[in-house]
N, C-alpha and C positions, 0 to 999 in steps of 0.2 A: 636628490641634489640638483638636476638638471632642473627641474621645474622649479626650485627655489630660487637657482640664478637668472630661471627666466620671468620672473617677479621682482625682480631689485636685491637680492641676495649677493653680498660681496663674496658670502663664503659659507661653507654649509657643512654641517658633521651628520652624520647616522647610523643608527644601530636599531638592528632588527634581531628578536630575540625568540627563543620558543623553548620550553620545560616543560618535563611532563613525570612524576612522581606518585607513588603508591606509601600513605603512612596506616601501621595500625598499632595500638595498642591494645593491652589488657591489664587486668588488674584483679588479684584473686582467681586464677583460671577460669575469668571471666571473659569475655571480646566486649571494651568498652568501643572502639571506632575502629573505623574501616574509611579511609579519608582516600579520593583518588582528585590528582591536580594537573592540570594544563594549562599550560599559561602562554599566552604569545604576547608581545608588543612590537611597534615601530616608536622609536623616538626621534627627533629631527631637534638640532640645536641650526639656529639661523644667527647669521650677524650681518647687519646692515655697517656695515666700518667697525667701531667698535660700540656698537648696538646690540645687545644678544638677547633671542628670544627662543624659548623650550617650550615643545608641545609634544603629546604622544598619543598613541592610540590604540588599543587592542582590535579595532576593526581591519583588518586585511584591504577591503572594497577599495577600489580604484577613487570612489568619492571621497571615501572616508581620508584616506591616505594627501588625496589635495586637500583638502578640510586641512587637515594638521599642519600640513607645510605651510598653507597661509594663515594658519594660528599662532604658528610659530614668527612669521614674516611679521604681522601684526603687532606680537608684543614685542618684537625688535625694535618697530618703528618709534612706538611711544616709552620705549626706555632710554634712560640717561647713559652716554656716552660713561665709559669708563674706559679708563688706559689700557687698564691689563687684560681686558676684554681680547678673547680670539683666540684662533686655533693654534696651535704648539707651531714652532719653526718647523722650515722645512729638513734641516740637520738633525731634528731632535727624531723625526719620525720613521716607526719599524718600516721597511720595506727589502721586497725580494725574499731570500729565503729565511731571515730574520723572523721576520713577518708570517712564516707559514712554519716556523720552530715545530715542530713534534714534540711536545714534554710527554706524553703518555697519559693522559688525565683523563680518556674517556671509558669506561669500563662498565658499562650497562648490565645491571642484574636484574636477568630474567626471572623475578621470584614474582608470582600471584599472591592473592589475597590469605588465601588457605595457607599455603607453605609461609607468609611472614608471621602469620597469628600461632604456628606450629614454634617457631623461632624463639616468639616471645616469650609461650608459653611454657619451654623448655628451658627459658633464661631464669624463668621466674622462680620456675621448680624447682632448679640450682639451688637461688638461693633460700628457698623454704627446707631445702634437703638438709642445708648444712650444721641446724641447731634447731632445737627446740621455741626456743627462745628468741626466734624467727617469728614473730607472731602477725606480721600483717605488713603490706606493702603497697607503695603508691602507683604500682603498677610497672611494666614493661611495655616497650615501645621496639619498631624497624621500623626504618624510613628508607625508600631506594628513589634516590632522584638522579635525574640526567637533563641537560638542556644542549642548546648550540646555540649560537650567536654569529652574526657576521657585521663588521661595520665597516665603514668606509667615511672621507672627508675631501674637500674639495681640494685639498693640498695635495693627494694622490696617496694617501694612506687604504691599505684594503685589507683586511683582514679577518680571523674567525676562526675558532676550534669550538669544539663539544666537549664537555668536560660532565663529569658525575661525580657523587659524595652519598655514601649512603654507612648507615649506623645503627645501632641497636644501643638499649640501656637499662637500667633497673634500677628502684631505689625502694629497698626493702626494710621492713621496720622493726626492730628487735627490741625486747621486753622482759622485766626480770618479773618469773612465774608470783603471783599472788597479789605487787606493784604494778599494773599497766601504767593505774594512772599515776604513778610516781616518779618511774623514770622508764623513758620510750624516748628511744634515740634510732634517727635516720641515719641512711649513708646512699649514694647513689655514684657507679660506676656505668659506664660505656665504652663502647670503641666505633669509630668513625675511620674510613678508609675511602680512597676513589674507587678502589676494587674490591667489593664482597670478599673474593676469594682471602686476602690480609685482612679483615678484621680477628680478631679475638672470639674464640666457640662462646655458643650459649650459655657452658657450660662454666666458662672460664669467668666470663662479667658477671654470672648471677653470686658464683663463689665468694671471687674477691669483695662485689656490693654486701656480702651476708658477713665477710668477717668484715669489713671497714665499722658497720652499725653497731657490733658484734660489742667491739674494740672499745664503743664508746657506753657502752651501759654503767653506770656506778659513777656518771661524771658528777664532778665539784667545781665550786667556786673555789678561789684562791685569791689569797690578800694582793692588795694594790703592791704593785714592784716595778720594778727597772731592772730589767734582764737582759741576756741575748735572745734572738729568737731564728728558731729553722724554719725556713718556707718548703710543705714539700713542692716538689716537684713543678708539680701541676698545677698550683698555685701561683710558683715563682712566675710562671710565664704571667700574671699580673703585672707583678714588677717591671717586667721587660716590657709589656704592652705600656704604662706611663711613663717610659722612657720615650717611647715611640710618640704617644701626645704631646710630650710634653717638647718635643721637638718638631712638629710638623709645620706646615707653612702656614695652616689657617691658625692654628695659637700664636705663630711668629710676628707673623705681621700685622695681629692686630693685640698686640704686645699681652697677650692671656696668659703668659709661660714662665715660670720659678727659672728655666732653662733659656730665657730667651738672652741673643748673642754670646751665644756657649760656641758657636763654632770656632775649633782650637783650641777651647781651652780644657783643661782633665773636670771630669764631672763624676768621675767612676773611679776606684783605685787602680793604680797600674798593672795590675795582674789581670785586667780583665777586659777583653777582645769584644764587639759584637759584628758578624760576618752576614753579610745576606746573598743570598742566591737563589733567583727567581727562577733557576732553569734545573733546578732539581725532577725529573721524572717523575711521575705522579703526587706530585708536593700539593698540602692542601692550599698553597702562597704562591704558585707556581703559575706566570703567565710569559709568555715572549713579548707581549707589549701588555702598556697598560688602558685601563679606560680613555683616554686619548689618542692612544697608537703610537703612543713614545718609546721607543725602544728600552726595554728593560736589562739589567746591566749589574753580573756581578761585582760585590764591594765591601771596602769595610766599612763599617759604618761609625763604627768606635775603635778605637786602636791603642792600644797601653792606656787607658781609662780618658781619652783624649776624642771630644767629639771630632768626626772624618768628615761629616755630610748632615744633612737634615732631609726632611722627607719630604718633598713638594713637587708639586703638578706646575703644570703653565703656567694657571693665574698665582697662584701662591709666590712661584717665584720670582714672576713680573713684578710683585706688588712689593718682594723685598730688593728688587733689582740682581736679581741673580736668576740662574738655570734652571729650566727644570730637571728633577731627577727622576723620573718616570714612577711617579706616586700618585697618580690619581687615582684613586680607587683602595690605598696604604701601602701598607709594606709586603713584606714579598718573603717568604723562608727565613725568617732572622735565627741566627743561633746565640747564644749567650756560654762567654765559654770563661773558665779562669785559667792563668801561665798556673797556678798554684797545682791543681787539680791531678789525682794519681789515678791510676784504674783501678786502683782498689777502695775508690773512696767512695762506696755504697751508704746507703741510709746509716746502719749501722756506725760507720766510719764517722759519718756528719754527725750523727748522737754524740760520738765519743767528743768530736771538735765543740758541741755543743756546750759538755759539761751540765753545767745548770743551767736550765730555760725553758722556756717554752717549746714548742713544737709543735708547731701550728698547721692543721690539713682541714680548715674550714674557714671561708671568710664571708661576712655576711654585710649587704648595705653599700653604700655606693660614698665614703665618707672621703673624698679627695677631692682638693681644692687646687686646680693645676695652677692657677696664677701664683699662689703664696708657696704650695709644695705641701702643706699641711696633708696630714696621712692620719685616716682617723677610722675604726672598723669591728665591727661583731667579729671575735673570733671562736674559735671551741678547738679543741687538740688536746694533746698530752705535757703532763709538768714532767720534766728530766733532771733528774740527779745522779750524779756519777756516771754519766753520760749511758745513762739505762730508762725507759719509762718506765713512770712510779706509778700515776693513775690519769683517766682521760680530765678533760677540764672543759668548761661550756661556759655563757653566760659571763662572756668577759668581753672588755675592746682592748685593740692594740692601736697606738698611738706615736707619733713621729712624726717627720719631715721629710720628703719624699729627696729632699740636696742633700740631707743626713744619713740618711737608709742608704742613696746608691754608693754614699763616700764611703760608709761604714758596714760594706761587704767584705767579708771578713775569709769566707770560704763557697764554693760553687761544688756539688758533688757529681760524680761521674754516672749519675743514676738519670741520667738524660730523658725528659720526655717531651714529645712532643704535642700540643697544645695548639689547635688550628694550624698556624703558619707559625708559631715560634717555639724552638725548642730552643730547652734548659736543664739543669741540673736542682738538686734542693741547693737552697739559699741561705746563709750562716750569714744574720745581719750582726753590728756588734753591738747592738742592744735597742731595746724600744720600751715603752712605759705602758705599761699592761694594770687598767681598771678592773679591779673585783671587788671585793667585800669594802 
């Protein structure tokens, strides 16, 4: 920073970065890789007024590091001035003991090569243990990563924690004896944790991945309809993640958004809350500032189905003339919750609220249109009748409007899970239009 203002630099942000992680998988009591990673960076953002120029560089050397700063200096000079251009105020920014928060997020697992490929291989075996009819798998996987970071900006922002994320998974392939090639259906489970010690046994993700596969052999097509449909769980958190797009500043303001000037007005039914808090202890969303050093800030975000806030960094919010809300980088622990919602309202529970429909724990393809809201998707799951599964289903799309889908949540269940940074419950929409035969 010092050397950038002593070059014509009004003002200067950086971050300096360093990871270092161990991946291995297998597949078939095999060792397919053995991957080991380290990574460093410096990145320097320069602004010449509101001129802004980004350079970086994995080289440490004292040359290298001036290199960059006046590469950064460089494409400052010869870029066009923009308004919203520049470092966050100086009200907006973490400092003091804000700024040095402890959420708990660094938990480095000392496993080697040998004892993660042991992991795997006992995840795998799980799930080849649990049926016959287990016939082959895409393998299993552990990953143990850890980094630290420190940045600082000319404003007097200073900051920096070490944080880690490590995970294991399996996705095993099951087969009805004498049929391979007829019907062979996947399923793939994991657990991801900041601390080794909380994820899920070997034993537990290769089980559950062996019966999800399991569950799906003997699937059908089903005629074209218009139903309700359940999201579980782990899917719903989709739903909540195109809440989150479809509300951020970079679709706001450059009007891409089916939600754009929602704020205040209900977009969601009134039974249903969404809450965020970045300062959960070992949260995978979990930071005391954000990629700028904006103080991060629990909130609601939604409130009786009623947008509270949107999600925007500096420039985002410059450019709509409002605040930033410490988003640079997204969001932070969201939860999604319904007033509806009892303790007892488990899968089962959601089946029964179901009735007839679908129930859907697979989505495939990327078919959402955030400007229009159009909701369009591979799905595979189970058909429900009398609120019981009847048989699995594949080989279909689900179909809607993402302003219709959030209006027309109908029920949220207490079977909570978390998904990255956002946790949900399954998801009881009041209906979608389901392509098959």
């Amino acid at each position: 920073m010092a050397l950038a203002r002593s070059i014509g630099a009004s003002d200067a942000a950086v971050e300096v970065s360093e990871g270092v992680g161990l991946s291995v998988s297998i597949r078939k009591g095999e060792t397919e890789n053995v991957e080991r990673n380290r990574d460093k960076s410096m990145g320097i953002t320069v602004y010449i007024g509101q001129r802004r120029g980004n350079a970086s560089t994995s080289d440490f050397s004292r040359a290298a590091l001036e290199q960059t700063v006046r590469a950064a200096h460089d494409i400052a000079r010869f870029t066009a001035e923009d308004s919203a251009a520049g470092l966050p105020d100086a009200q907006d920014i973490a400092t003091g003991a804000a700024a040095a928060r402890d959420l708990d997020l660094f938990h480095p697992w000392a496993v080697d090569a040998e004892r993660a490929l042991q992991i795997a291989l006992k995840c795998e075996a799980a799930a080849f243990g649990v049926d016959k009819r287990i016939t082959n798998s895409e393998g299993a996987g552990v990953s143990a990563q850890q980094s630290h970071f420190f940045a600082g900006n000319s404003r007097g922002f200073r900051g920096g924690y070490a944080s880690s994320r490590h995970s294991l998974s399996v996705a095993p392939i099951a087969s009805l004896p004498g049929r391979r090639g007829d019907d062979m259906q996947r399923d793939a489970w994991y657990t991801s944790m900041r601390s080794a010690d909380e994820m899920a046994s070997p034993e537990a993700v290769g089980r559950y991945a062996a019966e999800r596969a399991l569950s799906r052999l003997k699937s059908r097509k089903i005629e074209t309809c218009e139903v309700p449909v359940l999201f579980e769980s782990s899917l719903a958190a989709g739903l909540l993640g195109a809440y989150v797009q479809a509300t951020s500043g970079g679709a706001l303001y450059r009007k891409s958004t089916f939600l754009l000037d929602s704020l205040g007005t209900q977009v969601l039914p009134k039974h249903i809350d969404i809450f965020e808090d970045p300062h959960i202890p070992r949260g995978k969303g979990s930071a005391p500032f954000d990629d700028e050093g904006v103080l991060t800030t629990a909130r609601d975000v939604l409130k009786a189905g009623e947008v509270q806030s949107y999600f925007l960094s500096t420039y985002s919010g410059r450019k709509l003339g409002m605040r930033t809300t410490g988003h640079a980088g997204g969001s932070q622990n969201l939860t999604l919750t319904s007033r509806l919602t009892r303790p007892g309202d488990d899968l089962p529970a959601m089946l029964k609220k179901l009735g007839r429909g679908l129930f859907v724990i697979e989505l495939m393809g990327q078919g959402v249109n955030y400007v229009t809201g159009d909701y369009s998707r591979g799905a595979a799951g189970f058909w429900v009748e009398n609120g019981q599964l009847q048989y699995p289903v594949h080989e279909i799309t689900i179909a809607g409007n993402l302003r219709d889908m959030f209006k027309g949540i109908q029920a949220v269940g207490a079977d909570a899970y978390t998904m990255g940074s956002k946790t949900i419950g399954s998801v009881l929409l009041e209906r979608l239009k389901i392509a098959g035969l």
